[in-house]
N, C-alpha and C positions, 0 to 999 in steps of 0.2 A: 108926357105922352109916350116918350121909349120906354119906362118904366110901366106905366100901363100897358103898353103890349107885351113887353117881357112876359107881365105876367099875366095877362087873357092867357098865352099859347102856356106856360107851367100850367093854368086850370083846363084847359081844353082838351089839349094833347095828352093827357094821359083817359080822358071821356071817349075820345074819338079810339085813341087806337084799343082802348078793353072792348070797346064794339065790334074792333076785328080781328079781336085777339092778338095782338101784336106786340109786344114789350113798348113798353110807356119813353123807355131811351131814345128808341128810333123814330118817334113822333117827336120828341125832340131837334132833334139832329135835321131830321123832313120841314121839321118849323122852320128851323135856322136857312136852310134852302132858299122855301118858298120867299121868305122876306128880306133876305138879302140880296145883296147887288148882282149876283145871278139869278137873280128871282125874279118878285115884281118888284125889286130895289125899295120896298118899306120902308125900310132900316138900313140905316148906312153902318157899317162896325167899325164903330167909333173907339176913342181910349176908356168908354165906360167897358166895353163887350173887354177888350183886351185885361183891361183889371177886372172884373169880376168873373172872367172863365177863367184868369192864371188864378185866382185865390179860390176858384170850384176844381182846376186840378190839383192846386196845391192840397184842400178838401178832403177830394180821393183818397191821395196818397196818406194824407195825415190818417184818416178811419181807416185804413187799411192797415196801419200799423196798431193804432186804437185798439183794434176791435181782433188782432191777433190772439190766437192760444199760444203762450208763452211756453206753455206743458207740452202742447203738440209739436211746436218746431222746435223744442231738444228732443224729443221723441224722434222727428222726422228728419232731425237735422241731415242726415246721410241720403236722405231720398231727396231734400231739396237740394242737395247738391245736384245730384244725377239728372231730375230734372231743369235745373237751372241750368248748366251745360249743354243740355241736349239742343233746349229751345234755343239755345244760342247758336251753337255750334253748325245743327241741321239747317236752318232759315239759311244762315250767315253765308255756308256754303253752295249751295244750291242757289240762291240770289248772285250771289260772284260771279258763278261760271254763265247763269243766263246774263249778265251785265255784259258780260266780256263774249261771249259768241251767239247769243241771241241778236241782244240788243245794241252790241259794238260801243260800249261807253271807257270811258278812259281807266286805268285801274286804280286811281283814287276817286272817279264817281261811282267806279263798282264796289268799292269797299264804301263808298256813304251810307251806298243807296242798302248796303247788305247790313250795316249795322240798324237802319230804319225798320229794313225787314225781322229782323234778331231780336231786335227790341219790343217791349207792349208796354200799351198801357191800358190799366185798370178801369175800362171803360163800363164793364160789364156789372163791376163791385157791386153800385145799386142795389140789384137781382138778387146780388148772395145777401145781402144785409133784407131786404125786404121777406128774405125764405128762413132768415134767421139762421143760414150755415157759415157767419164768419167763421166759427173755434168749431169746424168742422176738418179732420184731418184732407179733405181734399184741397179744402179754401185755404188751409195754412200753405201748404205744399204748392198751390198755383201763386198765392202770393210772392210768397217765399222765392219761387222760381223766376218772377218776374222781376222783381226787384236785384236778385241778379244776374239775369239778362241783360237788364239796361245798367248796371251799373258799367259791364263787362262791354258794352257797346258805346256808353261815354268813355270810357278808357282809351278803346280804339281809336273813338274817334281827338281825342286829345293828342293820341300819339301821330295821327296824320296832321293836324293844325302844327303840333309841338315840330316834324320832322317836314312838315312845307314848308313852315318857315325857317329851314334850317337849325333846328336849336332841340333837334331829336336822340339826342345823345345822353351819357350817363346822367351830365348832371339835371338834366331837364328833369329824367324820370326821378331821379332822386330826390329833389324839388316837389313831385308831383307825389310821390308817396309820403313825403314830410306832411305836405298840406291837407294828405286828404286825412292824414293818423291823428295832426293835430286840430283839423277840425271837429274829427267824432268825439273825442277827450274833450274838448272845448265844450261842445255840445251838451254832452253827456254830464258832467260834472258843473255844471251851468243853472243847464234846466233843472237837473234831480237835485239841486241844493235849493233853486229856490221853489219849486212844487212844494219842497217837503216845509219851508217854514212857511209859506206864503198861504199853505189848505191848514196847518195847525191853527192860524191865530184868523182866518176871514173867513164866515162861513157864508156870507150874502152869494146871492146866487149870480146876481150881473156880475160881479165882480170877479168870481172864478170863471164864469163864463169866457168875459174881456182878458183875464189872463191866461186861460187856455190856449185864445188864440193869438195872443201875444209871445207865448213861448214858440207857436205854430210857426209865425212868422222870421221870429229871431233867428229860428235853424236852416228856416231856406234863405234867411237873407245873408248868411255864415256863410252856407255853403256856395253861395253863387259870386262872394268876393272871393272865395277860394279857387273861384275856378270851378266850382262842380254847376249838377244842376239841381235849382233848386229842389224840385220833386222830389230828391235825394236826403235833402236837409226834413221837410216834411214830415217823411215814412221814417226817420230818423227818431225826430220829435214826439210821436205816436208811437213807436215801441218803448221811447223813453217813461212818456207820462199813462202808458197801460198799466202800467203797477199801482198808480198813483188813482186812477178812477173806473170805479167798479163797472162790471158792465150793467148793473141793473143798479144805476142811480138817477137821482134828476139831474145831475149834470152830462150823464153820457147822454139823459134823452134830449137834452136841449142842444147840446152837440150834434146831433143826428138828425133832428128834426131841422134846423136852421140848413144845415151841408143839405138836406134832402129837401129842403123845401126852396132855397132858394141859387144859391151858391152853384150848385152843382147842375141846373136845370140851366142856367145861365150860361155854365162854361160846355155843355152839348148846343145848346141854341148858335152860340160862336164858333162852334167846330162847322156846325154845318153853313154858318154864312161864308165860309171860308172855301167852298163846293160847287163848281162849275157843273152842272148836269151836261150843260148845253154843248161842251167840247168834244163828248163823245158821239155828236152827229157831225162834226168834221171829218170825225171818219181818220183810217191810214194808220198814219204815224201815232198817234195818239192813244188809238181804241186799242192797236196792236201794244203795245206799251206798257196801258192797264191791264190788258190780260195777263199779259208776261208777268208781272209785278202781284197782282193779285192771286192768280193760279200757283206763283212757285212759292212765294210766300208765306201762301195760306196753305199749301201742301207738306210745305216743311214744318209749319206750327205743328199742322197733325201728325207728321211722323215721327215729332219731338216729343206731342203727347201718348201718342198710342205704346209707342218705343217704351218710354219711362213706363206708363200703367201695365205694361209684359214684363220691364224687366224688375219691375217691383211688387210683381203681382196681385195689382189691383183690379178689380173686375170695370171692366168698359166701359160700363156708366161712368166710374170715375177717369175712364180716359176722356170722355165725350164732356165733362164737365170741366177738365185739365185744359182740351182743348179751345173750349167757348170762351173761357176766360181770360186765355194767353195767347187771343190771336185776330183781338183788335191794333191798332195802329193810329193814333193820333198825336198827346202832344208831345212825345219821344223823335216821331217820325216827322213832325212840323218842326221841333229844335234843329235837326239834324241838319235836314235839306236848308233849313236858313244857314247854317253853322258856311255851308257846300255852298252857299250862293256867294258870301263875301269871299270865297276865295277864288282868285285869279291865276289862269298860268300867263308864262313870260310876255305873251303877246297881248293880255290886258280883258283876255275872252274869262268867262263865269266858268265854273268849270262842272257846272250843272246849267242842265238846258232851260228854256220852258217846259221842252215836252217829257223833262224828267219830274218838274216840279208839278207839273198840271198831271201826270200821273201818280205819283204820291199823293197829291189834295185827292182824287177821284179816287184811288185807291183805300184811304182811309173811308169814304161812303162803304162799301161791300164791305170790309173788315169788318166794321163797326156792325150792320145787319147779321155780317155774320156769326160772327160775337156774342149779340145780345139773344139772337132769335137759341139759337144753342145753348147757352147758360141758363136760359130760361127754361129751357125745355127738360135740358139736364135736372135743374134745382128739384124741377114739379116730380120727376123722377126718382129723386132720392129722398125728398120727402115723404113720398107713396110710398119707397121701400121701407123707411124706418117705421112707418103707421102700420105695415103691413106684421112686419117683425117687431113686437114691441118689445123693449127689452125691462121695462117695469110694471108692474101690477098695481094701476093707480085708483081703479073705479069705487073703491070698499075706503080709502084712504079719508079718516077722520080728521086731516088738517083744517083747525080752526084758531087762530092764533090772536087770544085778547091780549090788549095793550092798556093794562090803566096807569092812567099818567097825574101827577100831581103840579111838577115844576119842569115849568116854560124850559126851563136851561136843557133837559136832558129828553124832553116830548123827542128831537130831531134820532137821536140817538134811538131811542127807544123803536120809533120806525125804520128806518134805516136798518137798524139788525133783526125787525120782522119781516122786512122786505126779502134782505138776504137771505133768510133762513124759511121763508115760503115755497113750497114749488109752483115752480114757474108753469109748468104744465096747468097743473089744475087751474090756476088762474084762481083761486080763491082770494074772495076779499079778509081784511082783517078787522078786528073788532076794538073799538079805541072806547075806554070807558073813566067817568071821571067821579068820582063818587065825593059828598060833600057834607058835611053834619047836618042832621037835624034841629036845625038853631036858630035863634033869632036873626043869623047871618045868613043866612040859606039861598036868600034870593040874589044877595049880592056875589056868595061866592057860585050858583049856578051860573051866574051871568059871567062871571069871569071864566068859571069852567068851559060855556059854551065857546066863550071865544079862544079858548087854548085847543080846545077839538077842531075847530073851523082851521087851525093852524097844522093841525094832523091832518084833516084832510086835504087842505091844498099840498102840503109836503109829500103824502102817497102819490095824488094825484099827477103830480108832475110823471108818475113813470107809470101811469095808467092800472094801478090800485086802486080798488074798492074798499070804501070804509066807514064801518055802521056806528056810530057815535051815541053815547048816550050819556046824561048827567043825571046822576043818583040818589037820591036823598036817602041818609042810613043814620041810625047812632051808633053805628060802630063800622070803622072803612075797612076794615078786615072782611066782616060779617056781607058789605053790599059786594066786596069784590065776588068774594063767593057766590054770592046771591046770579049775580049776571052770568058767571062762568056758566052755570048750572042753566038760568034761562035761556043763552046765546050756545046751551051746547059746546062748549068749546074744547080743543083737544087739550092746550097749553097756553102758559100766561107768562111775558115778557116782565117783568118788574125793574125798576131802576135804584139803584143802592144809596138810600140817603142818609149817611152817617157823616153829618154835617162836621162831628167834633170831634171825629176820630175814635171814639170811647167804645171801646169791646163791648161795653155796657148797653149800649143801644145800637149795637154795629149792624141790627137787621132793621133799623127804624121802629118806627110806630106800631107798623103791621104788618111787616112782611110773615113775621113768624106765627102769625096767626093763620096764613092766608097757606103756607109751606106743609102746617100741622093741622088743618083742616081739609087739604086735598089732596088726594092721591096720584092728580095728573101732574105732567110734567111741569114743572117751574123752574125758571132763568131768570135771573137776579144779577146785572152787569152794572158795571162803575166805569166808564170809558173817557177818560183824560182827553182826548184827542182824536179825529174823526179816523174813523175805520180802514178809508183808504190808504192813511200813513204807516195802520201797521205790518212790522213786516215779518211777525209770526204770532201761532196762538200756541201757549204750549200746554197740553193738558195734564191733569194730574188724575188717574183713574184708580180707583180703592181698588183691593182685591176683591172677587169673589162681584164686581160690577160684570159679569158679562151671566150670571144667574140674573139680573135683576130683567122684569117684565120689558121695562122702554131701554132696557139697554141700546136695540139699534135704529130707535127714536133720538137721540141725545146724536148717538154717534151721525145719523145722518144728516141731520141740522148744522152739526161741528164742520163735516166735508161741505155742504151748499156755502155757510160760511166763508172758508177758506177757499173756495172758490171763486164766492162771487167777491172776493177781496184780492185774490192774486196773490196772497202771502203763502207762506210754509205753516205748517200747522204737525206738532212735535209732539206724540203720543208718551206718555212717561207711566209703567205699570207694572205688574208680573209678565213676566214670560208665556204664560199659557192664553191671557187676556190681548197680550198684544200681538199673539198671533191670529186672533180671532177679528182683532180691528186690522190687521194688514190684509185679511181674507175679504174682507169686507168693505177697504177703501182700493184694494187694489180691481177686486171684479166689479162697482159699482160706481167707483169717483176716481178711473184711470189718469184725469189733468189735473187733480189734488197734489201739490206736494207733500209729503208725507213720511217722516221723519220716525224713527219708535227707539225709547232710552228704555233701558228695563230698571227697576227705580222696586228695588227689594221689598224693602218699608216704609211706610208712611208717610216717616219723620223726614223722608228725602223731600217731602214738600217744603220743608226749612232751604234744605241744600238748592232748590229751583233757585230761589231767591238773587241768588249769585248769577244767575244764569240768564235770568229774565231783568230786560232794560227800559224801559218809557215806551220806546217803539215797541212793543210786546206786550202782550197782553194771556194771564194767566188765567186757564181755565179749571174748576176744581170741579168736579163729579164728587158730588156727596152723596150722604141718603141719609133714609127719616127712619129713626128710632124705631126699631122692632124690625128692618126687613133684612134681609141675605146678607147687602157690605157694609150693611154698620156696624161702626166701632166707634168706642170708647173715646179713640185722636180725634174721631170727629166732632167731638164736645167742644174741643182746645179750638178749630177753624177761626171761629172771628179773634181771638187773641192773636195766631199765628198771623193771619193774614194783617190785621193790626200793628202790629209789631216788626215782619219784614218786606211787608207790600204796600208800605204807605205811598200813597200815590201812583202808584201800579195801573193799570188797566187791569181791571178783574171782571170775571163771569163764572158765577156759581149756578151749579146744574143739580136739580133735585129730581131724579131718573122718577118718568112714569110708572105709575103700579098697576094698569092695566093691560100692558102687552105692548107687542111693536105694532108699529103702523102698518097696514094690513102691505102695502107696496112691499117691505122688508120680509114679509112672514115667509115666503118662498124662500129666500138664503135664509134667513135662520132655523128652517127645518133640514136644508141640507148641509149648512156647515156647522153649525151650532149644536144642534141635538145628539151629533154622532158626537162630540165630546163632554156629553152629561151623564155620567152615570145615572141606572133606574132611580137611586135615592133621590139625586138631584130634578129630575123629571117629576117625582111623585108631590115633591117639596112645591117645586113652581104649581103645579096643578091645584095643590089644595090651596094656595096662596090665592089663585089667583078666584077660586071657590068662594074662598071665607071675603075679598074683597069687593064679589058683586054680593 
């Protein structure tokens, strides 16, 4: 029966409050109220509520680090400072001085109650994940800032615990920076060894699920024999294993969907049974209290935000979105004041009141309102700006991306990197096709084909991909792939590399080379050892004279979503003149790409990669088909070479489209590409692209 209410109020409470526009958090939070013990006493908050609201903050924090841009906060690293400071610094002081002549509290209940105020927690997160602006430079920078804040506010408060009880001197602190350096090391070098072997060899999905949150748990339960707080260990855990899981896979969605569906609905419904309404009709002592507290508080949050977004010159929206996020108060501000309750002075009194603790409780209700009501409003806001300024040209865009798959082992892969390599914007589904001889086996291998596609689409499906399936009858599997391409329209074709016996001789299989020399759209042909998220660069090899070819910044933009939605580095290798042209173009188009450029003279330096590229790496080669702009001759020798020094490598071969770039791309390659063609080279693409319609 608690478990059924729990969850009536997670399906009701977010019905009721869209009816009056309200953020779905605070009907929460109202829930937990109404049914608890200052409520109609429903629900008593039992040791269920306490474990499942600390593993829905623990939750928070972990997707908070999760779902960070790694790109944006070394980019912003300097601004999160500034901000991380401010918010501390502002609240911290302006809460002390009202503690001490406002409100006359003693100067270690003024220093508690200023670290409670200094500090936040990521109440509001939800909202930014539901608008889709985690890896947005504002979300990084308000994270970023809060994390530390409260790092900077358990510190404090350690060195008031470490110096009441007398033991506040060098060697405590020295003690206290040991443990918290050799916790992150711990941590860090822990979780990132066994992520990395534990996703190579398991790829069931409960099982990485269970171990996700197994690592989750490891790091806050580290940190909290060390002395810190967990929350710490969490957001710790989540920057750890962001490298390790993409943000557009089935496991980041069952991650997110489980924290959002239940975990985190649980741990607001226990914030708010925790909420006396009723104290503030005593009236006096108390009402004045929550004012104080809430007014100088929430005043300081904003002069911390506004301050940063002037002195970093961000425009006010992102102050107003800096501020909604960094200026709730819950389970930072409930640690603390518990921390203030066990401690006593000489004559055995608490050295926090009721009516400090009954204003803290009351005071996180308006934080958290006010929080969420402003984050929400903020997101709707800059969401309308980016729709209104769009900064790519999508509506003409011919992405259609078929998948024919043969064998069960490499189907997951093959989606997976059409997923990556999708935009996410257009939201286009993918096309999975299975084609089978015309044989007396026909029936039996349709029926197995049907069920290898049923396994493609459950596997899109998990991250809400659409995908059109179909089994083929052909006598020749080259001739049906084509055949579909052409029916299904499509832009490009994923294929997977099956050269079962290593042999140059058959190194493009059965039919890949039928399928490459019959079409002129783009084709990718990848061989991938080990799941996507482990690796931790791509490095490409670009022929000369590839930045004439029609899809040149069709390959190139697929390579950046790639490397994006994997979090690895990705190491352009080419001429001089070409890789200025992909730096022009991954810099003004995919700014959170890392982005690496070797200049690799001749050819043959695809030999010399060899040395360079290790298991975790995976090598990318830009070729082309016989008769256009960059081919050459070395590219006869490819499957020998590749044969012979990339045995067991991760490889992905690119056969550049021969009808142009993707119309989103056509606006930057008329103005940075064109100006470096000379008329010949212009006249050349023009009649090329003539003779192949």
């Amino acid at each position: 029966m608690v478990f059924l209410t729990v969850l009536i109020i997670i399906l009701i409470a977010p019905i009721v409050m869209s009816k009056l526009r309200i953020p779905h958090i605070i009907g929460m939070v109202l829930a937990g109220i109404v049914i608890g013990q200052h409520g109609f006493n429903i629900l008593e908050r039992d040791s269920s509520f306490e474990l499942f609201g600390r593993v829905g903050l623990l939750y928070i924090m972990f997707l908070a680090g999760l779902e960070m841009d790694f790109a944006g906060l070394k980019r912003n690293f300097r601004s999160v400072g500034i901000f991380g400071v401010l918010t501390f610094v502002i609240p911290f002081v302006m809460t002390y001085f009202c503690a001490i002549y406002i409100l006359h509290y003693t100067h270690i209940a003024s220093v508690l109650l200023s670290c409670i105020m200094a500090s936040n927690t990521l109440i509001a997160y939800p909202i930014v994940t539901r608008y889709g602006l985690q890896r947005h430079d504002v979300s990084v920078l308000s994270v970023g800032a809060s994390m530390l804040s409260l790092l900077m506010a358990l510190v404090v408060v350690a060195a008031i615990v470490g110096s009441y009880g007398g033991d506040g001197g060098a060697a405590f602190w020295t003690m206290f920076v040991l443990k918290f350096a050799g916790c992150c090391l711990a941590i860090y070098y822990v979780i990132r060894t066994l992520t990395r072997h534990f996703l190579r060899r398991y790829s069931d999905a409960v099982m990485q699920f269970i171990f996700v949150l197994a690592m989750m748990f490891l790091s806050a339960s580290v940190c909290e024999v060390a002395g810190l707080e967990g929350i710490l260990g969490a957001f710790f855990s989540g920057l750890i294993l962001n490298r390790f899981i993409p943000t557009i896979s089935p496991l980041m969605n069952r991650i997110e969907f489980i924290g959002n569906a239940l975990f985190i609905p649980y741990f607001l419904i226990g914030v708010g049974m925790l909420i006396n309404v009723s104290l503030l009709s005593q009236g006096g002592g108390i009402l004045f209290t929550v004012l104080c507290i809430v007014i100088v508080g929430t005043l300081g949050k904003a002069l911390a935000a506004y301050a940063s977004c002037f002195m970093l010159r961000l425009p006010w929206l992102s102050g107003h979105f800096m501020f909604g996020l960094t200026s709730a108060h819950a389970a930072g501000g409930i640690a603390i004041v518990m921390i203030g309750m066990e401690m006593t002075d000489p004559n055995g009194n608490n050295l926090i009141g009721d009516d400090m603790l009954n204003g803290v409780v009351i005071m996180i209700l308006f934080t958290c309102v006010i929080s969420t009501l402003l984050t929400d409003a903020s997101a709707k806001r800059i969401i309308l700006e980016e729709n209104r300024n769009p900064t790519d040209i999508e509506a003409g865009d011919d992405e259609k991306i078929l998948i024919p798959v043969k064998y069960p082992e490499t189907c997951n892969t093959l989606v997976n990197l059409a997923i990556m390599m999708r935009n996410q914007k257009l939201n286009r589904g993918l096309v999975a096709l299975n084609v089978v001889y015309d044989d007396d086996n026909a029936e039996i291998n349709q029926r197995k084909g049907q069920r290898l596609l049923e396994g493609v689409a459950t596997r899109a499906s998990a991250v809400d991909v659409r995908v059109q399936t179909q089994v083929r009858l052909a006598t020749n599997i080259g001739n049906g792939i084509k055949h579909a391409f052409r029916e299904y329209d499509c832009s490009e074709i994923i294929l997977g590399l099956h050269n079962h016996d290593n042999s140059p001789r058959v190194f493009w299989g059965d039919f890949a080379q039928s399928v490459f020399n019959g079409l002129s759209r783009q084709i990718i042909i990848a061989r991938c050892t080990q799941p996507f998220s482990t690796l931790r660069a791509l490095r490409v090899a670009v022929p000369s004279r590839a930045e004439y070819e029609p899809g040149f910044y069709r390959w190139l933009e697929r390579l950046c979503r790639l490397a994006g939605g994997i979090g690895c580095r990705i190491v352009f290798n080419g001429r001089a003149n070409t890789l200025e042209l992909i730096t022009q173009f991954v810099t003004s188009r995919h700014t959170h790409v890392r982005a690496e450029y070797v200049e690799m003279p001749k050819w043959r330096g695809l030999i010399e990669l060899a040395h360079n590229t290790d298991r975790e790496e995976m090598l990318v080669v830009v070729t082309a088909r016989q008769g256009t702009v960059s081919y050459k001759t070395a590219l006869d020798r490819l499957p020998e070479e590749l044969t012979k020094h990339y045995m067991g490598t991760n490889i992905m071969i690119i056969f550049p489209d021969q009808y142009g770039p993707a119309p989103d791309a056509m606006t930057f390659a008329t103005t940075q590409h064109t100006e470096q063609l000379s008329a010949y080279q212009i006249v050349l693409n023009s009649l090329r692209r003539l003779i192949g319609k």
